[in-house]
C-alpha positions in Angstrom: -19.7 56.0 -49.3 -19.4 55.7 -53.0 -16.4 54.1 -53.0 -17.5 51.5 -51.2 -20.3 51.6 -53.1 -18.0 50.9 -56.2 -15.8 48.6 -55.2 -18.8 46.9 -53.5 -20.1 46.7 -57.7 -16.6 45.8 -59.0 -16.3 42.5 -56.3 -19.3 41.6 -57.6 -19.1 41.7 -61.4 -15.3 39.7 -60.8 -17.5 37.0 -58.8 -19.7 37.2 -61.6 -17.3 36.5 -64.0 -15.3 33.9 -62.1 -18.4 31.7 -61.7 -19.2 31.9 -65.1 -16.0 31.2 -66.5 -15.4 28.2 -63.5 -19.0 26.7 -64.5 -18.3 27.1 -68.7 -15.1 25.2 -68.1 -16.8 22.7 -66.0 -19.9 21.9 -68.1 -17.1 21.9 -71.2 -15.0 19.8 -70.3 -17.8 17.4 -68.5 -19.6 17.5 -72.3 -16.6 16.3 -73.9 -15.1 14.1 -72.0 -15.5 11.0 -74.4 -14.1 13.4 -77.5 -11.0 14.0 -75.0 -10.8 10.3 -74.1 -11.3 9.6 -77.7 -9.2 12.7 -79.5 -5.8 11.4 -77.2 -6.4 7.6 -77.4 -6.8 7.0 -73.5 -7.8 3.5 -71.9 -8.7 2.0 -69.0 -6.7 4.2 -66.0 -6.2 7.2 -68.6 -9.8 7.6 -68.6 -10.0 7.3 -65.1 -7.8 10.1 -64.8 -8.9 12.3 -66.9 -12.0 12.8 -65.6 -10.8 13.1 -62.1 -7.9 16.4 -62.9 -10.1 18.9 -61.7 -10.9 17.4 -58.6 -7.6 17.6 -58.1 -7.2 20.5 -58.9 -9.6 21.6 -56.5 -7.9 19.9 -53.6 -4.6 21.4 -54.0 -6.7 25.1 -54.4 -8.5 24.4 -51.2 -4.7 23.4 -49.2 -3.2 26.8 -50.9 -5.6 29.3 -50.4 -5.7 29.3 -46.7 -2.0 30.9 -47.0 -3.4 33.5 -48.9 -6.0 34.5 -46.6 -5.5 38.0 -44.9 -2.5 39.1 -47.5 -3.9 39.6 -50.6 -6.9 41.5 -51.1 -10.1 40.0 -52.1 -10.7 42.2 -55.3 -6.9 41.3 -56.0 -7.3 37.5 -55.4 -10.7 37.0 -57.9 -9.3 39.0 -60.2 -6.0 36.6 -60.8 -7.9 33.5 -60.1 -10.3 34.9 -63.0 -7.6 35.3 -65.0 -6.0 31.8 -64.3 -9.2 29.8 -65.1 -9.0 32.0 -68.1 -6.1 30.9 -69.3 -5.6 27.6 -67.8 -9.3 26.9 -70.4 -7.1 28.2 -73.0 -4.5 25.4 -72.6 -7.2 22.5 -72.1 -8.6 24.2 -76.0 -4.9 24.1 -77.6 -4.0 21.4 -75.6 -2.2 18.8 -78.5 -1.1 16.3 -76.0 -3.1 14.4 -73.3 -0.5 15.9 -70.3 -0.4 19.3 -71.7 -4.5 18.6 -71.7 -4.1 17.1 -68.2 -2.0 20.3 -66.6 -4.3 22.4 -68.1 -7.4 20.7 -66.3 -5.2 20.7 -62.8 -4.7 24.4 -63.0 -8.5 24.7 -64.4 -9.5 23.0 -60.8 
């Protein structure tokens, strides 16, 4: 019973922590989107582009996940995607280039 108990608390503080760290990154980049437009000199289509990375993001996640469903543990599969959003915020904030900036908001989807 206190096992479950426990792992029952640990799901829930990675969930925690996922959100959070998904909705930071969101709001962030969302804030600054004209400093990133304007920071890597994009026009017209680049701009267009930009803003729409993590939606794309977002669709590839929602076509790969399925495969996962059933072989990875739940605990297991927050805890990496925690970790991915993580880092993948990292490269959008040392991002020097508009791609690397670009990859960085694909993985951040």
């Amino acid at each position: 019973m206190k096992e479950s108990n426990s792992l029952i608390k640990k799901i829930t503080i990675v969930i925690i922590a996922a959100a959070v760290v998904y909705a930071f990154s969101g709001a962030l980049i969302s804030t600054l989107l004209n400093h990133i437009i304007d920071e890597f000199h994009l026009t017209g289509t680049g701009e267009g582009i930009m803003s729409s990375l993590m939606n794309v993001g977002l669709m590839v996640t929602f076509l790969v996940s399925p495969a996962f469903q059933g072989r990875i543990k739940k605990l297991k599969m927050i805890m990496v995607s925690t970790i991915i959003l993580t880092v993948a915020l990292l490269i959008c904030g040392f991002a020097g280039t508009a791609i690397i900036f670009g990859i960085g908001s694909i993985v951040l989807g």
